[in-house]
C-alpha positions as a Markdown table, in Angstrom:
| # | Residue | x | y | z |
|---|---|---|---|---|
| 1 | Unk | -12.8 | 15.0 | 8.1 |
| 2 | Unk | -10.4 | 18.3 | 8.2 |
| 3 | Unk | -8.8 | 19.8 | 5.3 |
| 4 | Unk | -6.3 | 21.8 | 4.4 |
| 5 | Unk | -4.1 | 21.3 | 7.7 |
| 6 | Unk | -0.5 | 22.8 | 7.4 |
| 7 | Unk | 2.1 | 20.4 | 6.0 |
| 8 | Unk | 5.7 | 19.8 | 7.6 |
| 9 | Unk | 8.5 | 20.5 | 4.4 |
| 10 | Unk | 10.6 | 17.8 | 6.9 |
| 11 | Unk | 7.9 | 15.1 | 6.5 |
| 12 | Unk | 7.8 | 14.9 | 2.4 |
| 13 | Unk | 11.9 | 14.0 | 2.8 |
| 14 | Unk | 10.4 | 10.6 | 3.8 |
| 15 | Unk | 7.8 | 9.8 | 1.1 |
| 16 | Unk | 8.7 | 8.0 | -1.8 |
| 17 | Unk | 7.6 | 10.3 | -4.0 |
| 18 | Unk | 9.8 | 13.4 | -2.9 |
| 19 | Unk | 12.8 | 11.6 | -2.4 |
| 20 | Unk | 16.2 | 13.6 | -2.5 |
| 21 | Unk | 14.6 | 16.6 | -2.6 |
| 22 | Unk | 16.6 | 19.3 | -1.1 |
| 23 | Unk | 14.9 | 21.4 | 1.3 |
| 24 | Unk | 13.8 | 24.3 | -0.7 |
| 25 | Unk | 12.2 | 22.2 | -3.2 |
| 26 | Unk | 10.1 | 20.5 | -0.2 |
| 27 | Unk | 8.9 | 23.8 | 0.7 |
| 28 | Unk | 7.8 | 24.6 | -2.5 |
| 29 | Unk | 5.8 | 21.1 | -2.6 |
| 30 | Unk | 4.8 | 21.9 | 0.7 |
| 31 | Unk | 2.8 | 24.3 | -0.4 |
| 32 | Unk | 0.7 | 23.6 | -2.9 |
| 33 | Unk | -0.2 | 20.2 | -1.0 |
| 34 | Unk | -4.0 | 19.7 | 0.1 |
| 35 | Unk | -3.7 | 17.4 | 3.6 |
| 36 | Unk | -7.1 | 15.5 | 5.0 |
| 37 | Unk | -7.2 | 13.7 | 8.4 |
| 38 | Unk | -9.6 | 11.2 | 7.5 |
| 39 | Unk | -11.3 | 8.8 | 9.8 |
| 40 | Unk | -11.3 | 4.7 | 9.4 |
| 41 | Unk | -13.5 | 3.4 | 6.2 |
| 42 | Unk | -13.6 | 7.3 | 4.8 |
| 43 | Unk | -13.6 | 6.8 | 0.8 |
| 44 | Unk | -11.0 | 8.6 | -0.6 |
| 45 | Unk | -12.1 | 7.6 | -4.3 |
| 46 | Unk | -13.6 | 5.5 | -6.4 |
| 47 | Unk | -12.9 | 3.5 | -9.3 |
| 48 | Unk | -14.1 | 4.9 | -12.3 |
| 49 | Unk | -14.0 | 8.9 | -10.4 |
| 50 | Unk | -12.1 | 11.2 | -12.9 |
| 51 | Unk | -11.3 | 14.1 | -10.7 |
| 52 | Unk | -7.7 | 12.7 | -10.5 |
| 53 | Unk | -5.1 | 14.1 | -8.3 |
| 54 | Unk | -1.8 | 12.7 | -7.0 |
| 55 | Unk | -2.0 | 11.0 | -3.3 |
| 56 | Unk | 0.5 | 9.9 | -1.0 |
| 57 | Unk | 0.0 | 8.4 | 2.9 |
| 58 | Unk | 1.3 | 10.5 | 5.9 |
| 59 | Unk | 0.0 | 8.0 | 8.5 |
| 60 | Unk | -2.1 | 5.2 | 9.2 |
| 61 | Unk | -3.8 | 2.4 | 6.4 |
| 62 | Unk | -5.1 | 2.2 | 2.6 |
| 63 | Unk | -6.8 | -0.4 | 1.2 |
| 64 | Unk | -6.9 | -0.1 | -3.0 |
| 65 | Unk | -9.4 | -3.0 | -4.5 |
| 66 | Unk | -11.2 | -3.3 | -7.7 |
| 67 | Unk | -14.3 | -4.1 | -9.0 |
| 68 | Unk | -14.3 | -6.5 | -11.1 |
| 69 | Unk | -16.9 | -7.8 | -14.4 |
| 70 | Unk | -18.3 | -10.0 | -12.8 |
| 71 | Unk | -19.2 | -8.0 | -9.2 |
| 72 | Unk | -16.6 | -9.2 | -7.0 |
| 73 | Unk | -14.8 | -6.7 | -5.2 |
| 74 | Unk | -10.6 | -7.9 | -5.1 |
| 75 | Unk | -8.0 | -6.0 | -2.8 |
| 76 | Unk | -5.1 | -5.4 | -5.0 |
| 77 | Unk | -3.1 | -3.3 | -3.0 |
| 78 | Unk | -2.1 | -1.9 | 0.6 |
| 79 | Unk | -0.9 | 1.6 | 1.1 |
| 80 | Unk | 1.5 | 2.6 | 3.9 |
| 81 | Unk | 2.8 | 5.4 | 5.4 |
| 82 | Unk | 5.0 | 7.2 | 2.8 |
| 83 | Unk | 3.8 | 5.4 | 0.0 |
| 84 | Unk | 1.8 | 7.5 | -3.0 |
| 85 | Unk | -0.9 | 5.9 | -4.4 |
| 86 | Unk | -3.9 | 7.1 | -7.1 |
| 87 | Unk | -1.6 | 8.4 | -9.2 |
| 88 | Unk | -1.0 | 6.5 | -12.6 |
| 89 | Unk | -4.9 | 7.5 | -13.2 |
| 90 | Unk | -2.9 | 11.1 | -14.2 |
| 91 | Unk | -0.8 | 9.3 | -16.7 |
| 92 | Unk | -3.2 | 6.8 | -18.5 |
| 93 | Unk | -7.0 | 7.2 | -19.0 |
| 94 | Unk | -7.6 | 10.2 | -15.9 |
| 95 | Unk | -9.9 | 8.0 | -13.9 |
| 96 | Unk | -8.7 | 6.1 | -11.3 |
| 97 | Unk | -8.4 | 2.0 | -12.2 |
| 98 | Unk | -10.0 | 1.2 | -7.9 |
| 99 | Unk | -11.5 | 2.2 | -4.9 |
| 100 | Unk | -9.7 | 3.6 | -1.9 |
| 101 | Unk | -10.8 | 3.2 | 1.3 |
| 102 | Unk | -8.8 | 4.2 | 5.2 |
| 103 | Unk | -8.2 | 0.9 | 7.4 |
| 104 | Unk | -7.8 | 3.4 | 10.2 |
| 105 | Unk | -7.6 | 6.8 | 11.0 |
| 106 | Unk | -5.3 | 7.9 | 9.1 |
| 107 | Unk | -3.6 | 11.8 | 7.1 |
| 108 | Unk | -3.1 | 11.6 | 3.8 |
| 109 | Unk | -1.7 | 14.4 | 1.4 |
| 110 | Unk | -2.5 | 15.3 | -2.5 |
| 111 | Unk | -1.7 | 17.3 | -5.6 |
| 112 | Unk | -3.9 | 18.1 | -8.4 |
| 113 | Unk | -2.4 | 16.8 | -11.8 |
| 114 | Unk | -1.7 | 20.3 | -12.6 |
| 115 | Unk | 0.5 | 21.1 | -9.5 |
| 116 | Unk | 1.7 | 17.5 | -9.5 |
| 117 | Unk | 3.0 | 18.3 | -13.7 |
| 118 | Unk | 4.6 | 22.1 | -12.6 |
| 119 | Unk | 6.0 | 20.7 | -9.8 |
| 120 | Unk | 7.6 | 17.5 | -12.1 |
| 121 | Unk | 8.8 | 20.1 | -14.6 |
| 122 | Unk | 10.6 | 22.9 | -11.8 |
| 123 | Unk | 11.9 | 19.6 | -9.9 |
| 124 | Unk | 13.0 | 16.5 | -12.0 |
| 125 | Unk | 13.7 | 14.5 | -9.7 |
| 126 | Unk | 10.2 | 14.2 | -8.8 |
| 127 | Unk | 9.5 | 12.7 | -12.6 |
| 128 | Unk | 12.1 | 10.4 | -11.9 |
| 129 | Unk | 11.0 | 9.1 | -8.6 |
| 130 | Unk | 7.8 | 8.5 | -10.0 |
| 131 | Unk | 9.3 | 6.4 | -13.0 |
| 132 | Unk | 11.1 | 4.9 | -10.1 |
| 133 | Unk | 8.3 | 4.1 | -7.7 |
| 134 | Unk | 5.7 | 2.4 | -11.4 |
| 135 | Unk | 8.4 | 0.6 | -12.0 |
| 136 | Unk | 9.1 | -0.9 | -8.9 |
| 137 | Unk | 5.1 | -1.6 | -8.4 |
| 138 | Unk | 5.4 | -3.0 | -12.1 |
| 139 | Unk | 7.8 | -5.7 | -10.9 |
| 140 | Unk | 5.9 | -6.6 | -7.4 |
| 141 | Unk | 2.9 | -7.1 | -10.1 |
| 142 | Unk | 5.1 | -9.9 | -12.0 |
| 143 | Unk | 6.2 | -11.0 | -9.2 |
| 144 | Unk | 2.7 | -11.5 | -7.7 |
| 145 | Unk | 2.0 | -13.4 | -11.1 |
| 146 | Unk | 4.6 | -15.4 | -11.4 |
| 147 | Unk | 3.7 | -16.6 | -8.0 |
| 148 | Unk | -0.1 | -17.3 | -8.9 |
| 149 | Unk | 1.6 | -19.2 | -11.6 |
| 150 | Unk | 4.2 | -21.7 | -10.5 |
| 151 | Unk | 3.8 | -21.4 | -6.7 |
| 152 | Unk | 1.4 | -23.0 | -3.9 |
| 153 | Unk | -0.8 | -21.2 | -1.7 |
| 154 | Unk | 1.4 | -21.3 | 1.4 |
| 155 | Unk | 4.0 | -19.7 | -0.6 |
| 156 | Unk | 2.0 | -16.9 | -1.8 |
| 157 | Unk | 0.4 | -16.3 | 1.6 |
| 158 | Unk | 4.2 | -16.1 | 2.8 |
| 159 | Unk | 5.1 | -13.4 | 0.2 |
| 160 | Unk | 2.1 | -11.5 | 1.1 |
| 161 | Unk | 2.9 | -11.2 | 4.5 |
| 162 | Unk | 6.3 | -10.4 | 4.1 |
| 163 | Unk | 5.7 | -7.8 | 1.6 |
| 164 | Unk | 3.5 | -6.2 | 4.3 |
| 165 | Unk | 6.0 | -5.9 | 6.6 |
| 166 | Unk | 8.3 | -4.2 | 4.5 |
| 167 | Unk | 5.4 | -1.8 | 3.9 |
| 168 | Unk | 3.6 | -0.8 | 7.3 |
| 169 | Unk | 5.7 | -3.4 | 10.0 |
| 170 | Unk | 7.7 | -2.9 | 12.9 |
| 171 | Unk | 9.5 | -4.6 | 15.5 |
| 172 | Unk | 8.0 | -5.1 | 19.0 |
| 173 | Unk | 8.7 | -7.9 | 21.6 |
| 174 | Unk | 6.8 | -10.6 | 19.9 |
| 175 | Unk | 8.0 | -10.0 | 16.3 |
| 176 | Unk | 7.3 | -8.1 | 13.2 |
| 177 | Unk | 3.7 | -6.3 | 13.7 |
| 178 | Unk | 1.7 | -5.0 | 10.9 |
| 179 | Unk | 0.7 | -1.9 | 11.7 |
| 180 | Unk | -3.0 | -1.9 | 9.9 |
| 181 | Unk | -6.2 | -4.4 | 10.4 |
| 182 | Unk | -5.9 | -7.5 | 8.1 |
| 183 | Unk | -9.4 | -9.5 | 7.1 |
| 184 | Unk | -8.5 | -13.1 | 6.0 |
| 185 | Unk | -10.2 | -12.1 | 3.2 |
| 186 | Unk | -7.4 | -9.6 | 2.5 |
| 187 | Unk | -5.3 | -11.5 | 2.5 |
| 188 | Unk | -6.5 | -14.3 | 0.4 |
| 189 | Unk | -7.2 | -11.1 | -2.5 |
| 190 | Unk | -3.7 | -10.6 | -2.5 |
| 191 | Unk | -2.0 | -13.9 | -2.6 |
| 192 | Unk | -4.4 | -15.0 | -5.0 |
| 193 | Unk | -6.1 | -18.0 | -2.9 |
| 194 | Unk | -9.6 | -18.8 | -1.6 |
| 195 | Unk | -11.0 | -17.7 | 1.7 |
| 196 | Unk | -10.8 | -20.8 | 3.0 |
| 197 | Unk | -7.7 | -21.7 | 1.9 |
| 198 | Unk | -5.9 | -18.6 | 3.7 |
| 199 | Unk | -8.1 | -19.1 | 6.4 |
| 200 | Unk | -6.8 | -22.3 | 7.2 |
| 201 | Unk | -3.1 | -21.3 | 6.4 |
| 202 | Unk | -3.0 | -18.5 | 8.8 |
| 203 | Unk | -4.7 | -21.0 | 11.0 |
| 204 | Unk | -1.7 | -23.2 | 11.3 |
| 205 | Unk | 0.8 | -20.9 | 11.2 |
| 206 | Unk | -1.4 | -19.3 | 14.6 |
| 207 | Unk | -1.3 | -22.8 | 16.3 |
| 208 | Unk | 2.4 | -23.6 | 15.0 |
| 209 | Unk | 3.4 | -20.1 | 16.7 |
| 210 | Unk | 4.8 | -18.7 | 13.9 |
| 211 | Unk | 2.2 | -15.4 | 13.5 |
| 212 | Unk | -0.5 | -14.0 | 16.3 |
| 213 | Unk | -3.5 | -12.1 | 15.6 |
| 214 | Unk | -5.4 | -9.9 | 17.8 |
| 215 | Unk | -8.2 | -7.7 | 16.3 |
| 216 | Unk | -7.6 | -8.5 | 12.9 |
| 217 | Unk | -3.9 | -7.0 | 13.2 |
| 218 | Unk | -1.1 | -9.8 | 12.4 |
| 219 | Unk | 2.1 | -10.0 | 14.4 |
| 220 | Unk | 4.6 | -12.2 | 12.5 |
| 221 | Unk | 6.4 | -13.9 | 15.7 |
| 222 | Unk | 9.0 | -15.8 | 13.4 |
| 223 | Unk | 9.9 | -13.9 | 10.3 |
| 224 | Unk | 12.7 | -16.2 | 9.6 |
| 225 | Unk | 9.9 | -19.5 | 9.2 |
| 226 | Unk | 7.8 | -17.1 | 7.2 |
| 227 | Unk | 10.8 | -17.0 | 5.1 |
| 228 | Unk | 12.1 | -20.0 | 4.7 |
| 229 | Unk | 8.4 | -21.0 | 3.4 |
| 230 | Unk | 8.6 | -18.1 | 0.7 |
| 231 | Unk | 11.6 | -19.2 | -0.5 |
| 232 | Unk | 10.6 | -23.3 | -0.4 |
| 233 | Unk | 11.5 | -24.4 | -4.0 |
| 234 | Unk | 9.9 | -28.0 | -3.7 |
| 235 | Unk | 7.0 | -26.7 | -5.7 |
């Protein structure tokens, strides 16, 4: 793993977190930022870990998962590229709520809570994008349980995947790839089903043509199906 590798100013313009920063204020971040190139299933933290500081995703995969009472580990949360992520731990109790472990290879950048607060306080609109970016995670949470609620497991495996290619998809030849490995089990964690049950979902949307899967990395060949299975009302 290498630290401390120089940061771009150009590449925090695309993160959520630095959003309409002008240019000098991106140098500024730029350089109190601490950057890792960390290999696949590198630990970044660990629930429970109180030396906090404020993350975000350059490139590759994140996969955030708690641990619950009763032993089970749950995945509660992908990170993509641009996306922060450990963050709210600065805000609430100063330990971070899950674990966070690479998919692949991938750069991530951070800030400790005290460059992170000077850096809120010289730059507002960096408070304001945070607000932006809770809140918005805040809603995809009701969302998520409002779906575990009132909708059916096809529907919430739908929602899953899509929300996943919003976050780390792109478009090739066959459809809408996700760009990091995907275990069923994932994928069951996040749409709030069993194993099995995802297992055989994913299943029949393989053998109905509708997604491929290679390596554990999902290509959604007809986004629009997906779709129109998300939105299905009948429930």
């Amino acid at each position: 793993m290498t630290s401390d590798l120089p940061l771009v100013p150009q590449v925090l313009a695309t993160m959520e977190l630095f959003l309409e920063l002008p240019p000098v204020a991106q140098e500024t971040v730029a350089a109190t930022a601490h950057v890792r190139r960390l290999p696949k299933d590198t630990r970044i933290f660990n629930q429970g870990d109180a030396d906090v500081r404020a993350h975000a995703l350059i490139e590759g995969g994140v996969r955030i998962s708690q641990l619950g009472s009763d032993g089970a580990q749950v995945v509660v949360r992908f990170i993509g590229p641009g996306e922060m992520f450990g963050t709210v731990a600065l805000f609430t109790n100063g330990r971070y709520p899950a674990d966070a472990v690479t998919l692949v290879d991938s750069l991530e950048v951070s800030w400790s809570r005290a460059d992170l607060f000077a850096l809120m306080v010289r730059y507002p609109q960096i408070a304001i994008n945070i607000i932006r970016i809770i809140g918005n995670r805040l809603q995809e949470v009701q969302d998520r349980v409002r779906e575990l609620s009132t909708q059916r497991a096809e529907r919430r495996v739908a929602h899953a995947l899509l929300r996943l290619a919003r976050q780390a998809g792109h478009n090739t030849t066959d459809g809408t790839a996700i760009e990091f490995p995907l275990r069923r089990k994932d994928l069951a964690d996040i749409s709030g089903t069993t194993l099995h049950t995802a297992s055989r979902i994913l299943t029949a949307w393989e053998k109905a043509g509708l997604l491929a899967s290679r390596n554990q990395r999902l290509t959604i060949r007809r986004p629009a199906e997906i779709l129109r299975i998300a939105e299905d009302a009948t429930d």
